[in-house]
N, C-alpha and C positions, 0 to 999 in steps of 0.2 A: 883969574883967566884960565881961560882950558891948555893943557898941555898940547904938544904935536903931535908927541909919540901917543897912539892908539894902545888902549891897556886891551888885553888878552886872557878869555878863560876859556876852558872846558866847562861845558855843559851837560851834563847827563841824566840830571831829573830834575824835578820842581826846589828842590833842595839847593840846587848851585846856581837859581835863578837872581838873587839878592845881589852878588858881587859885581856881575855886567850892570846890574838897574840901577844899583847905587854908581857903579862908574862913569854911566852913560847922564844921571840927573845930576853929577858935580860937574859937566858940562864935556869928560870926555870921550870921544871917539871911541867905541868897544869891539874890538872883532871876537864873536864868536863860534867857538869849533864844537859843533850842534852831535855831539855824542851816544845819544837817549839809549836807554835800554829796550823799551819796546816803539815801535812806531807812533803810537797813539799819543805818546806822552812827547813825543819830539812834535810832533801837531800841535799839544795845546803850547807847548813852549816856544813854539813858532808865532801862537797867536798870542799868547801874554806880550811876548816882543814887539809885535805889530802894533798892540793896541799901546801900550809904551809910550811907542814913538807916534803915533796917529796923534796920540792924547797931548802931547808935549809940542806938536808939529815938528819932531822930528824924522828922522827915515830912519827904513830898517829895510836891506835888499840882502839878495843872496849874490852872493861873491864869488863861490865857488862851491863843489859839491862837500856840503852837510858846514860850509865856512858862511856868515853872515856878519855883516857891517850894521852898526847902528850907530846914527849920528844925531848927535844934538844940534837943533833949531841954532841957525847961524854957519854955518859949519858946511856950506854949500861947495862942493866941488873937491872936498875930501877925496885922499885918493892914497888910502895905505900904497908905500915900497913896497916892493918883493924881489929884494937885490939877497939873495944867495942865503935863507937862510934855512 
């Protein structure tokens, strides 16, 4: 079964894409902190994620600037904390 706690990465190129994908298909909750080196490459990393979750029915929204949620199918009404940290 999925854990609560949302696991957490940096993202900065096509290379640290595997850690959220693998976290978000064992069924958990992944916030990611969207870091790209150039613009263009934080675009296709935007759309590998979309299509992700399109592919899986699950979501993938932007949460905050360059911060992104992706949630695995089931998991409706998710809603990471942000108590103090």
């Amino acid at each position: 079964m999925s854990s609560s706690e949302p696991s957490r990465h940096e993202v900065s190129s096509f290379e640290d894409v595997m850690g959220p994908a693998s976290s978000y298909k064992s069924g958990k909750a992944t916030i990611i902190h969207l870091n790209p080196d150039e613009k263009d490459t934080g675009r296709r990393i935007v759309d590998f994620f979309s299509g992700l979750a399109y592919g899986t029915d699950g979501s993938f929204e932007k949460v905050a600037e360059n911060i992104y949620l992706l949630t695995p199918p089931g998991m409706a009404g998710f809603a990471p904390t942000t108590s103090g940290e």
